[in-house]
C-alpha positions as CSV (number, residue, x, y, z in Angstrom):
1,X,27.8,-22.5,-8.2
2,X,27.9,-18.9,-6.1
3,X,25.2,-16.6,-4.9
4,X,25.1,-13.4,-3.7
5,X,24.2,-11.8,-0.4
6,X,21.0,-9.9,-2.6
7,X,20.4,-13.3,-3.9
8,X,20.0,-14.5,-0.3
9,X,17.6,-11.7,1.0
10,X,15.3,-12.3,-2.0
11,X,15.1,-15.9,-0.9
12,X,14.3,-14.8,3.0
13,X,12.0,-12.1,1.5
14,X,9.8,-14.8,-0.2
15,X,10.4,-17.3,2.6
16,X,8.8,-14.5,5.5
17,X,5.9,-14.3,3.0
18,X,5.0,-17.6,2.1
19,X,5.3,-18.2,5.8
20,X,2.8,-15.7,6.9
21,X,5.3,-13.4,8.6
22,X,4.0,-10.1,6.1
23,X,5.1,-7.4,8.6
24,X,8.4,-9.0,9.1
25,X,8.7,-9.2,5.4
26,X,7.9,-5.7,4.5
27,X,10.8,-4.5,7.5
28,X,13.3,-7.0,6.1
29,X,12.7,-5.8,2.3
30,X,12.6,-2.1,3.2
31,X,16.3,-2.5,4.5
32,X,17.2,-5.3,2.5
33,X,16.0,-3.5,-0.5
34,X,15.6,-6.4,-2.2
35,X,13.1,-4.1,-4.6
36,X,16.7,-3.6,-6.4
37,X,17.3,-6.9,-7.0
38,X,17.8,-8.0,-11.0
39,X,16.5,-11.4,-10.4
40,X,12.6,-11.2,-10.8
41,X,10.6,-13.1,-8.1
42,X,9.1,-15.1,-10.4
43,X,12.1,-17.0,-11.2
44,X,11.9,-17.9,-7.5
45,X,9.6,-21.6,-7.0
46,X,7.4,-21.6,-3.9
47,X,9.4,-23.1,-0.5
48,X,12.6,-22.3,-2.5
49,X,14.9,-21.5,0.7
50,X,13.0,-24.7,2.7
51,X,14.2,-26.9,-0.5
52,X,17.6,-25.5,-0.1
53,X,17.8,-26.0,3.3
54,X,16.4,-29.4,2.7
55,X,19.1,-30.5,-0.2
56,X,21.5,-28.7,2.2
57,X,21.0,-31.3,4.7
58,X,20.8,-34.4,2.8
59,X,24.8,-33.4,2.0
60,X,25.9,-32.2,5.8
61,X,23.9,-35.7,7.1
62,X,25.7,-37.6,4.4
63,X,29.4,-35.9,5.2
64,X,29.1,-36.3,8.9
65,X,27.7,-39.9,8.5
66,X,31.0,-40.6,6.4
67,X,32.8,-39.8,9.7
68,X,31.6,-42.6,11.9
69,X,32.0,-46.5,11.4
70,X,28.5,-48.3,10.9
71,X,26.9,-45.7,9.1
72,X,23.3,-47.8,8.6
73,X,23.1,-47.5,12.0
74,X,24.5,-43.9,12.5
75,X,22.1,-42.9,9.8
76,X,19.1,-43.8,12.2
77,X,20.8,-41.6,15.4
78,X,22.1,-38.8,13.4
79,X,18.4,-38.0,12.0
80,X,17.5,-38.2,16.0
81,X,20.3,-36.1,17.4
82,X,21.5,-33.8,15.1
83,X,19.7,-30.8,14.2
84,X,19.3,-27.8,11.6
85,X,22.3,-25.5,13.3
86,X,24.3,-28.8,13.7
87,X,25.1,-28.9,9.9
88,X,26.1,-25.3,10.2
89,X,29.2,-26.4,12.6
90,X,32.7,-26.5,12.0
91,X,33.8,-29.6,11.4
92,X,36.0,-29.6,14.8
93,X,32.9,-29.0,16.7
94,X,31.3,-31.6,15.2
95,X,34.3,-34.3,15.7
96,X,33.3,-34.3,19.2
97,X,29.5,-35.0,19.0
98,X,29.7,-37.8,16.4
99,X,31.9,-39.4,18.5
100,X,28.5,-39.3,20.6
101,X,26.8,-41.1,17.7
102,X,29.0,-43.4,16.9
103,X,28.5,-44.6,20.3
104,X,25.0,-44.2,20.2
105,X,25.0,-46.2,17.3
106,X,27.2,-49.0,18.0
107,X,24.9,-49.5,21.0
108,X,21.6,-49.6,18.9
109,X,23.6,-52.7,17.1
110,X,24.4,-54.6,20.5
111,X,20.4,-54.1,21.3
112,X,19.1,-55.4,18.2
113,X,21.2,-58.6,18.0
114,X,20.3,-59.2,22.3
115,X,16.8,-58.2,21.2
116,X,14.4,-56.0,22.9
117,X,13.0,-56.3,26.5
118,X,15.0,-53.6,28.5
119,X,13.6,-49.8,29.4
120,X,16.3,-48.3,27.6
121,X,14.3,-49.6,24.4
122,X,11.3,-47.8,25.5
123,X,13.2,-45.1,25.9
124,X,14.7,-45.0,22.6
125,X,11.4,-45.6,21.3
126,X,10.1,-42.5,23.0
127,X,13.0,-40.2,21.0
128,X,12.3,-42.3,18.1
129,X,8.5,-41.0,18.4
130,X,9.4,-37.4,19.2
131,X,11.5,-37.1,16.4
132,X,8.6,-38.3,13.9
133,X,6.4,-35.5,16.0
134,X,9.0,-33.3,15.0
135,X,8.8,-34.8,11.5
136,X,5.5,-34.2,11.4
137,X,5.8,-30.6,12.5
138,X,8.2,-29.7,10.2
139,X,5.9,-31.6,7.1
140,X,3.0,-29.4,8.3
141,X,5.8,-26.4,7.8
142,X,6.5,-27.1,4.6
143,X,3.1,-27.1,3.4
144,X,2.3,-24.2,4.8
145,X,5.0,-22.0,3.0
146,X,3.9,-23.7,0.2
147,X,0.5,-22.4,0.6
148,X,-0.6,-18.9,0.1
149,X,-2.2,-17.5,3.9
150,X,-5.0,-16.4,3.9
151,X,-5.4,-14.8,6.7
152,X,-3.2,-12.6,7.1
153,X,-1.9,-9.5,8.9
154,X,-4.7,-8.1,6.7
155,X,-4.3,-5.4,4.5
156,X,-2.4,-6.0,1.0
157,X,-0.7,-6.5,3.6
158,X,1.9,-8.6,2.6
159,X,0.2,-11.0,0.0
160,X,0.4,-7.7,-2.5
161,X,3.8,-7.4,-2.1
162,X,4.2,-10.6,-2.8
163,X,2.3,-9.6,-6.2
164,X,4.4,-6.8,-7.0
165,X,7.9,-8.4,-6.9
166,X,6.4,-11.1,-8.9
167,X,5.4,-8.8,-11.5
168,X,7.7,-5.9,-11.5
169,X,11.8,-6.9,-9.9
170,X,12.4,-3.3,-9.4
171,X,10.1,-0.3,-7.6
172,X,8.4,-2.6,-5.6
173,X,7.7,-0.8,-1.8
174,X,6.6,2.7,-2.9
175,X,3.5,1.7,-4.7
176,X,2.4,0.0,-1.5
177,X,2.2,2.5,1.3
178,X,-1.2,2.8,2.2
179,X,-1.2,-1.1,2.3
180,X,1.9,-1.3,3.8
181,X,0.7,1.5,6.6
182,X,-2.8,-0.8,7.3
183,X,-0.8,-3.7,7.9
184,X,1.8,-2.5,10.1
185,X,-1.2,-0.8,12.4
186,X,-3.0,-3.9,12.7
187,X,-0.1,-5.9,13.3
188,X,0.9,-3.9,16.5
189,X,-2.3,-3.4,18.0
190,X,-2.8,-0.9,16.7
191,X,-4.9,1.9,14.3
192,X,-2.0,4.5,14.0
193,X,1.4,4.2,12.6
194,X,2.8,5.3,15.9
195,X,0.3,3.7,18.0
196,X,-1.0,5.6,20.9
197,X,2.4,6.9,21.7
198,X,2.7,10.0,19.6
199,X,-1.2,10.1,19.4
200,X,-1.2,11.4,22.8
201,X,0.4,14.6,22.0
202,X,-2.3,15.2,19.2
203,X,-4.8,17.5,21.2
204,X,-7.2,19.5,19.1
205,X,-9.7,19.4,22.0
206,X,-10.5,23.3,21.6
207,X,-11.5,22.9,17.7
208,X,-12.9,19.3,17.5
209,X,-16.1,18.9,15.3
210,X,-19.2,18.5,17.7
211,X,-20.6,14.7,17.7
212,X,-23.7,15.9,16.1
213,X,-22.1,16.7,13.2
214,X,-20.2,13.6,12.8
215,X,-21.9,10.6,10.7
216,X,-19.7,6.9,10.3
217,X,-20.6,4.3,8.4
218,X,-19.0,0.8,8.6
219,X,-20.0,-1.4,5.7
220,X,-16.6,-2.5,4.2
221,X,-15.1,-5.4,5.3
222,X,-11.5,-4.5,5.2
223,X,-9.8,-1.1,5.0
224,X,-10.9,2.0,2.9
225,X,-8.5,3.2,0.9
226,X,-10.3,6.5,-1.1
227,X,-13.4,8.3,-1.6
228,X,-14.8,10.7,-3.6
229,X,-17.5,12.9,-4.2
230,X,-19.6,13.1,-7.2
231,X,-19.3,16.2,-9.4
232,X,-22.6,16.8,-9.8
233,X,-24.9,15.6,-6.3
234,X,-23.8,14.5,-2.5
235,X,-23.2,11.1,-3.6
236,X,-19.9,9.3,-2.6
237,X,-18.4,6.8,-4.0
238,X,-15.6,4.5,-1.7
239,X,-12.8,1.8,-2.7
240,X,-11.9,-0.9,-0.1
241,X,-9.2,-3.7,0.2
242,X,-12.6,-6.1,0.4
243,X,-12.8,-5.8,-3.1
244,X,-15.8,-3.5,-3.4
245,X,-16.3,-0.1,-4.8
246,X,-19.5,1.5,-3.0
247,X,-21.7,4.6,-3.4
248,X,-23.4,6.7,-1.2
249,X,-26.1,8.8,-1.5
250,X,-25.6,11.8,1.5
251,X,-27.6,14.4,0.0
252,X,-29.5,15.0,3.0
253,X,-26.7,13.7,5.6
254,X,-26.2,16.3,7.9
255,X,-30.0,15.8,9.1
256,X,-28.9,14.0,12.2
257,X,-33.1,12.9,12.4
258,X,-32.4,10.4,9.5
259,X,-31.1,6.9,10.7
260,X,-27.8,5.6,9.8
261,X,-29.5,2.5,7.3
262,X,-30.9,5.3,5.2
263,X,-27.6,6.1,3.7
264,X,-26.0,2.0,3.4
265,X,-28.0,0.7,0.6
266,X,-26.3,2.5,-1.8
267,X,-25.2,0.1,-4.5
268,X,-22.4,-2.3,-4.5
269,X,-20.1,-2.5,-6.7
270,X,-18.1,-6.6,-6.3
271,X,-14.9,-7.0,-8.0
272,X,-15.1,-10.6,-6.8
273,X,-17.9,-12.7,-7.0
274,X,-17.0,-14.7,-4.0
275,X,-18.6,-14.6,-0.3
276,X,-16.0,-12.4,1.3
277,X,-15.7,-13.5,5.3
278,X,-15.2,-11.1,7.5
279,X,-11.8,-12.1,8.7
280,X,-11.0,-13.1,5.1
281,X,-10.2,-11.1,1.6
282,X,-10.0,-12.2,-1.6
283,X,-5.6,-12.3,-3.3
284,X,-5.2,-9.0,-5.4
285,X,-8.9,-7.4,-5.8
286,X,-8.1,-4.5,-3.8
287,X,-10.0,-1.2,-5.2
288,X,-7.1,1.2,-5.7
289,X,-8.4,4.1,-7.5
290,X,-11.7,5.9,-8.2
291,X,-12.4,8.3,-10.5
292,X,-16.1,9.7,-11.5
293,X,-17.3,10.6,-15.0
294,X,-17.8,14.6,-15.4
295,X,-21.5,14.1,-15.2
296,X,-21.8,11.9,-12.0
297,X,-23.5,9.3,-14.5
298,X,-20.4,6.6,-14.2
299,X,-17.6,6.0,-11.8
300,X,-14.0,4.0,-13.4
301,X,-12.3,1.9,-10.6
302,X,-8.3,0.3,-11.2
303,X,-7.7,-3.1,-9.0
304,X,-5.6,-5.1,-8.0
305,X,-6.5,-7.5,-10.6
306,X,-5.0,-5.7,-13.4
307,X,-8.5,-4.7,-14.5
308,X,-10.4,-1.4,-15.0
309,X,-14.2,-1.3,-15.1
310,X,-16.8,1.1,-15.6
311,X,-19.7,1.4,-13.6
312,X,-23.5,2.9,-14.1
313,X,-23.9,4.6,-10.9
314,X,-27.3,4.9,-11.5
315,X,-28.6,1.6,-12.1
316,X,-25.6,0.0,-10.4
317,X,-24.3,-1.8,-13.9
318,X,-21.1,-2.9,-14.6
319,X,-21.1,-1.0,-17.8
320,X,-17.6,-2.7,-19.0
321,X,-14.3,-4.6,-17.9
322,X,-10.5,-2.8,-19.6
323,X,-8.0,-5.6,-19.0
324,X,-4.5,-4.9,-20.6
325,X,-2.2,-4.5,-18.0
326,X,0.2,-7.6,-16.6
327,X,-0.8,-6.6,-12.5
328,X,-1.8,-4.2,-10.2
329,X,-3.4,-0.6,-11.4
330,X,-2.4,1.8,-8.8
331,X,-4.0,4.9,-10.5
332,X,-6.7,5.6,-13.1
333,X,-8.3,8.7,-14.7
334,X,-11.2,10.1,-17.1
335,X,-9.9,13.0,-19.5
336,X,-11.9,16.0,-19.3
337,X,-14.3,15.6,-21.6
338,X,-15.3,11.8,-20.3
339,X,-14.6,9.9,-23.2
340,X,-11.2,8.5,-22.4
341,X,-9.7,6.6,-19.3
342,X,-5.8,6.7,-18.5
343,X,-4.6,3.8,-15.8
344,X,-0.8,3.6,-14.8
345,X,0.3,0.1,-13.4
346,X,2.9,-2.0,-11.8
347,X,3.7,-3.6,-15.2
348,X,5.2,-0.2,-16.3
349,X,2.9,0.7,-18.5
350,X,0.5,3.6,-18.6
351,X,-3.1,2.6,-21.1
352,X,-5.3,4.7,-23.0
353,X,-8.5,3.4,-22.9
354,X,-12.0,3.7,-25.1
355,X,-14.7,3.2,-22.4
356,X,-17.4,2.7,-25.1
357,X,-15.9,0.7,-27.3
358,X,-13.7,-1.1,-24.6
359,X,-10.7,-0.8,-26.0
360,X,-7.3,-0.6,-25.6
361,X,-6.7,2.6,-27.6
362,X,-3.3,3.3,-26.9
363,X,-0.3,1.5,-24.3
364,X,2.4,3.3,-23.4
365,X,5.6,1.2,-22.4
366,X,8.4,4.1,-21.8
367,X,8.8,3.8,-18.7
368,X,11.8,0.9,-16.9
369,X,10.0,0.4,-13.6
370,X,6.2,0.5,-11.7
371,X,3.9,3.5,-13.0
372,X,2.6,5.2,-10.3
373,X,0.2,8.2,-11.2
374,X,-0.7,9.5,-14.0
375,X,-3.0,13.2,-15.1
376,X,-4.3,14.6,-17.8
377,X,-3.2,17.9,-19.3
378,X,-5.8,17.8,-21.9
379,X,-8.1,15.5,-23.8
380,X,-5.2,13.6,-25.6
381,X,-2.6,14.9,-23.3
382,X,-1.4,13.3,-20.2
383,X,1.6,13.0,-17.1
384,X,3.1,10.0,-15.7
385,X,5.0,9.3,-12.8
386,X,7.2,5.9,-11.9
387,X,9.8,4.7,-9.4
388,X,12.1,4.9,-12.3
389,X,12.2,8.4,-10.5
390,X,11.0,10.2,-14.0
391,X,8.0,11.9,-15.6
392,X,6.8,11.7,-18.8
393,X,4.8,13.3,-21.2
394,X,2.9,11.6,-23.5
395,X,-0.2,12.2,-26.0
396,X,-2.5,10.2,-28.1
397,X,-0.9,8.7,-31.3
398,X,2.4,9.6,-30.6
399,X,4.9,6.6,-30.5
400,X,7.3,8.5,-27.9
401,X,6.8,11.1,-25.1
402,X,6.7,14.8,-26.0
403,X,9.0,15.5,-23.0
404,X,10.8,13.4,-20.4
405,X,11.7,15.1,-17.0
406,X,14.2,13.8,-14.7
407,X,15.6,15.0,-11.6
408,X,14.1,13.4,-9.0
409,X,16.7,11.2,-6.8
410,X,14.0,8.5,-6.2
411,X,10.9,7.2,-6.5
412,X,7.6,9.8,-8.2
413,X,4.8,9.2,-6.2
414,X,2.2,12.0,-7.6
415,X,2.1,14.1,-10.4
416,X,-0.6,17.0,-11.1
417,X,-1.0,19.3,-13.8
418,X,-2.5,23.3,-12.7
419,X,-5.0,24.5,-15.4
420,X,-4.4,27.9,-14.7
421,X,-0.7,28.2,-14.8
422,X,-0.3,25.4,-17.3
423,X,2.4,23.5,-14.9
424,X,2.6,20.4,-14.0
425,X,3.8,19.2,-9.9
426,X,5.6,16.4,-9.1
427,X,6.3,14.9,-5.7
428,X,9.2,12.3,-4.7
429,X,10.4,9.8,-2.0
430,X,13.5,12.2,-2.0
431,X,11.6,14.8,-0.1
432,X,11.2,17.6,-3.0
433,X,8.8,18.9,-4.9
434,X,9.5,20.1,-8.6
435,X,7.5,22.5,-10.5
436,X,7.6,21.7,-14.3
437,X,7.2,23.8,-17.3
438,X,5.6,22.0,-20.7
439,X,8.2,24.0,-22.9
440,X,11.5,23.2,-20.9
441,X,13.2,20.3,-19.5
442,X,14.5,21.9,-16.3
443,X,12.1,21.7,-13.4
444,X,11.1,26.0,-12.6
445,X,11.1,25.5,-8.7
446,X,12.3,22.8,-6.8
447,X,11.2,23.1,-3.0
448,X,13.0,21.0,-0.3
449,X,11.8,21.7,2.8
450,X,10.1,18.2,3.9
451,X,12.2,15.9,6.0
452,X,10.7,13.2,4.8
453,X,8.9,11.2,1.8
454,X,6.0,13.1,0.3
455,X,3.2,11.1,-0.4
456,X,0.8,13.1,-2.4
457,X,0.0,16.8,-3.6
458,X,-2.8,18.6,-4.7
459,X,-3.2,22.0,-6.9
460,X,-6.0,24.8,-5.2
461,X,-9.1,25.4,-7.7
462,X,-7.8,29.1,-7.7
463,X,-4.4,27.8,-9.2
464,X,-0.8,28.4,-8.8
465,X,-1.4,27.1,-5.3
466,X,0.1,23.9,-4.3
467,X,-0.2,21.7,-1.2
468,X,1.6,18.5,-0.3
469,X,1.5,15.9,2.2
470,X,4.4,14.2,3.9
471,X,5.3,11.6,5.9
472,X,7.1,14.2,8.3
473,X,3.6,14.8,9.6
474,X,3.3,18.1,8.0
475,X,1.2,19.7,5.3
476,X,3.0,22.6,3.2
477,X,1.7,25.5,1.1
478,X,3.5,26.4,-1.6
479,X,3.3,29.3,-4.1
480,X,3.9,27.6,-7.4
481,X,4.2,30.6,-9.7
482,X,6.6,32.5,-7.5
483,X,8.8,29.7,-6.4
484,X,8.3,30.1,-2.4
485,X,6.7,28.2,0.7
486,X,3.8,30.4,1.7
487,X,2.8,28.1,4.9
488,X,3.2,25.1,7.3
489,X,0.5,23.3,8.4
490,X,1.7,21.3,11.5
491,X,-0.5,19.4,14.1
492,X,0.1,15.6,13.0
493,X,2.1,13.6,14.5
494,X,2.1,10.5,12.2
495,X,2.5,10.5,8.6
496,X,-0.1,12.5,6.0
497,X,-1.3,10.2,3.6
498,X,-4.2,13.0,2.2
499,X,-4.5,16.6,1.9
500,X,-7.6,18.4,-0.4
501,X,-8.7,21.7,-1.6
502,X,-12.4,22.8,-0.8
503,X,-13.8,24.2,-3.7
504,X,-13.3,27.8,-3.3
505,X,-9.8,27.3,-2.0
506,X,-10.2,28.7,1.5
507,X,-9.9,25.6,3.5
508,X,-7.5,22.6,3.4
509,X,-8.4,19.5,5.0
510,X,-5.6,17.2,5.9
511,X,-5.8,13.3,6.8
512,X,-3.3,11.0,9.0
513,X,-2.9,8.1,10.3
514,X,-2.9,9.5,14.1
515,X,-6.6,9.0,13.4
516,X,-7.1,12.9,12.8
517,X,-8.7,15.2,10.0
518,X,-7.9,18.6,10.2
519,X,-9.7,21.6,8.6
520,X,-7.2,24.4,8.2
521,X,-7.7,28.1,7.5
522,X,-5.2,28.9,4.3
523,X,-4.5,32.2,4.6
524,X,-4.4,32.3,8.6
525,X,-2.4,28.8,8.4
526,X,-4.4,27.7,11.3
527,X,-6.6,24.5,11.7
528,X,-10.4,25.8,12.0
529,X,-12.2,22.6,13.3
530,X,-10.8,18.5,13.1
531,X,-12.1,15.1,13.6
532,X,-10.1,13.2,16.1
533,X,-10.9,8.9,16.5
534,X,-10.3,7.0,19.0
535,X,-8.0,4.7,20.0
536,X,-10.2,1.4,18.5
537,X,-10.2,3.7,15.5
538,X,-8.5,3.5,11.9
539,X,-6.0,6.0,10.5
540,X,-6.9,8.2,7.9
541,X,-5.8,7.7,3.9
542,X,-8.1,9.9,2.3
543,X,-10.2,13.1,2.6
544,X,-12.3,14.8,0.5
545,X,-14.7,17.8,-0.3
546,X,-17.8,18.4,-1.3
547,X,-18.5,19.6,-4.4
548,X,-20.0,22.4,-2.3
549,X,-17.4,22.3,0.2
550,X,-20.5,21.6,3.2
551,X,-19.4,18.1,3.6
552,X,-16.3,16.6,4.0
553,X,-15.3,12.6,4.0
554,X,-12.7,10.6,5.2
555,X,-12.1,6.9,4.9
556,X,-9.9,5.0,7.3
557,X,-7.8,1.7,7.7
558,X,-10.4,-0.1,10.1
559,X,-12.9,0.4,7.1
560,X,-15.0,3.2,8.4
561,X,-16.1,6.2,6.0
562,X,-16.8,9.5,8.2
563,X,-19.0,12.4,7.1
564,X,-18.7,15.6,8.6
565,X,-21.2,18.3,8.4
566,X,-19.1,21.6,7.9
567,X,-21.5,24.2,7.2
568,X,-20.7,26.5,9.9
569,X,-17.3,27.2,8.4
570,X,-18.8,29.2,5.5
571,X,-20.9,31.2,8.1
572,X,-17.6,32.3,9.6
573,X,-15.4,32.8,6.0
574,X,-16.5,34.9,3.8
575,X,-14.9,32.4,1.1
576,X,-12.5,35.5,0.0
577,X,-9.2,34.2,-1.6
578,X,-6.5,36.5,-0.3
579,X,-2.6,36.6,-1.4
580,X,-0.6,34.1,1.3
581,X,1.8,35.6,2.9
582,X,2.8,34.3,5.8
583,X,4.9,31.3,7.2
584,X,3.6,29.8,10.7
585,X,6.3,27.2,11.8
586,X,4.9,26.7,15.5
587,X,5.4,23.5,16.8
């Protein structure tokens, strides 16, 4: 029998998790990598590295015993005296302290043929008791690891992790980042990534929003992970790790004259029908992705769960329940027309879906490792990304993909098609962003000025206009038709998990977890007005327009959603589109 040293980490890996340690977990697999192991987690029982340990020790306590004289008795000692590490000694070391036991043991004999009476048999009665404490302990251990926590470090935190690997053995940590990013905040005290430390250098004092144009609501029980606006009305729909979808109606929002409770009994949409605590969440019901119906009439949510549903938004219905895919859906999308859904999961399979029939029209198995993010380029047409660092290509009653593009050096994390120039983006953990053709396999432009992963992108309405946001705390502007960065958006100073368009293509807005939303000025390359939270507040993983571009969301990790009133930018734009042409990289 042999192992290896990947073998071994996988084993710690599960051990840190089933013990409740999820931060230390997530560290220990990032450099570990145990995401690249060929042995899937779910060849792995629960407690597997305590059983080990546990066999382990029944041979160590049965060599050593084998190396005193009256080994009934030396039994007894050695389960009082020797510990865990001692089994780990070399046998030279060890020499010397059995000669302790044998001595302990030959003098447990001589006391039990004199009989008791003496306080040295109290006192060996008192180690004998501490080491059943210590027994006792250690049983209460075991159980634990052998029990799922359920109260956790929060946020998928961990106990989704723990999902993943059991579903997927490769591609594991990229699909979790906003989860990952919740946990790690609360577990240091935390909102931001950074803490309070970088935070301090964030100082948008002179643009900050006014108060009075600020609304926050605090529903969700756990952290809110998107948002998004309907397409037709001021009515926002949000997706939380407490396993609710809600919606919102803000039509008249800005009218500061209008209590807060007017806008929270919107309805509520429970992917679990169980009372949810407010220091508990339900395993793997996490709302992942939102998107709404082209005529505001019906919202489609991807879960944790594996399941898609489709929601009435306005009669609050669960209209119907898609369940085809083997574990988490980590993105989900109508086609333009409305009458198909698309979801990508971590089972590595992308799903066509017939919303009125709920069916399963279509599945799509090509690619080796977690789907990520998927678009549509038309009504049977669509993109997909996966850690299996490619993109395919794939349309409706076809048994293969039109076109596979690879290139990428790691994992896809986004991938967006541009109406207008009829290309499709694509953004990667290796800090590029390619620009694809549909007609050839070779990406057009491949820009690589990020330092660091880049979590999403997003095409301007205008087109040919790209934006992306990195974990190197910057947002870039890219030109996609000509091939060249037109701008560098930089006043974060923790990682950009959101960046949006407003409708005309004027203004970006930008959301990080240093607790900041910044409005920024395209063509000037300049932030206009921002949002900045305090320090008891959440990071930001999602921002969002209007369909106006007069309002302008935000959700956060301490499971706030904030509204702000922007109206006054318009007053001071006249919402012209000019050619970008400048490159502000001010620090």
């Amino acid at each position: 029998m042999s192992f290896s040293s990947d073998e071994l980490n996988l084993l710690v890996f599960r051990y840190l998790l089933e013990a409740g340690f999820e931060h230390t977990a997530f560290v220990f697999a990032a450099e570990s990598r145990v995401s690249q192991v060929e042995t899937s987690s779910r060849e792995i029982p629960h407690a597997a590295l305590i059983k080990i340990l546990q066999r382990g020790m029944f041979y160590a306590e049965s060599e050593l015993i084998s190396m005193v004289p009256n080994a009934n008795e030396a039994s007894q000692v050695l389960k009082e005296r020797l510990t865990l590490f001692d089994a780990a000694q070399e046998k030279e070391v060890l020499r010397h302290k059995m000669r302790d036991v044998a001595a302990a043991a030959a003098e447990l004999s001589i006391k039990a043929e004199d009989g008791p009476s003496t306080s040295n048999d109290n006192q060996l009665s008192a180690t004998s008791n501490d080491s059943q404490k210590a027994r006792d302990r250690q049983a209460r251990n075991d159980r634990q690891c052998n029990t799922p926590k359920q109260n956790g470090v929060s946020k998928k935190g961990f106990a989704k992790i723990k999902q993943e690997v059991e579903n997927s053995p490769n591609g594991v940590l990229p699909v979790i980042k906003k989860q990952m990013a919740a946990s790690m905040a609360y577990s240091q005290g935390t909102n931001g990534v950074n803490g309070n430390e970088k935070g301090k250098d964030l100082n948008l004092e002179h643009i900050e929003i006014e108060k009075s144009r600020v609304r926050m609501f605090k529903k969700h029980l756990h952290e809110v992970f998107i948002c998004s606006w309907s397409p037709k009305e001021d009515v926002l729909a949000s997706g939380s790790g407490d396993s609710t979808a809600r919606i919102w109606n803000l039509q008249d929002c800005e009218d500061m004259r209008n209590p807060d409770s007017k806008y929270e009994n919107g309805y509520l949409f429970k992917h679990y029908l169980g009372v949810i605590q407010q220091d508990q969440k339900p395993a793997n019901k996490d709302v992942t992705s939102i998107d709404w119906h082209r005529n505001g009439g019906k919202i489609a949510t991807g879960c944790y769960d594996g399941f898609a549903r489709i929601w009435d938004t306005t009669n609050g219905q669960l209209h119907s329940t898609l369940g085809a895919h083997k574990g988490p859906i980590f993105a989900l999308r109508w086609n333009p027309s409305g009458d198909l859904v698309l979801s990508a999961g971590v089972d590595k399979s992308t799903i066509v879906w017939d919303p009125i029939k709920s069916q399963n029209k279509q599945q799509f198995q090509f690619h080796s490792a977690s789907a990520l993010d998927v678009d549509w380029i038309s009504d049977d047409t669509f993109a997909s990304c996966s850690t299996d660092q490619t993109i395919n290509v794939c349309r409706v009653g076809c048994d293969r993909p039109i076109r596979t593009y690879t290139g990428h050096a790691s994992e896809v994390n986004a991938v967006r098609f541009d109406s207008f120039s009829k290309r499709l983006a694509s953004c990667s953990d290796d800090m590029s962003i390619k620009i694809w053709s549909l007609t050839e396999d070779e990406p057009v432009h491949t820009f690589k000025q990020h330092s660091r992963e880049i979590y999403t992108i997003r095409w301007s309405p205008q087109g040919s206009i790209l934006a992306s946001a990195s974990f190197d705390t910057t947002v870039r502007v890219w030109d996609g038709n000509e091939g060249r960065e037109v701008a560098v958006l930089h006043r974060h100073t923790d990682p950009v998990y959101s960046v949006a368009f407003g409708p005309n293509g004027k203004f970006i807005a930008s959301g990080s977890f240093d607790r900041s939303v910044i409005v920024w000025d395209v063509n000037m390359a300049q932030p206009v007005t921002a949002w900045k939270g305090n320090k008891e507040e959440g990071g930001v993983f999602e921002v969002a327009f209007n369909r106006t571009g007069e309002k302008l969301a935000a959700c956060t990790s301490d499971g706030a959603l904030i509204i702000m009133d922007i109206r006054f930018l318009k007053r001071g734009h006249d919402g012209t589109i000019h050619p970008l042409h400048r490159i502000n990289t001010s620090r």
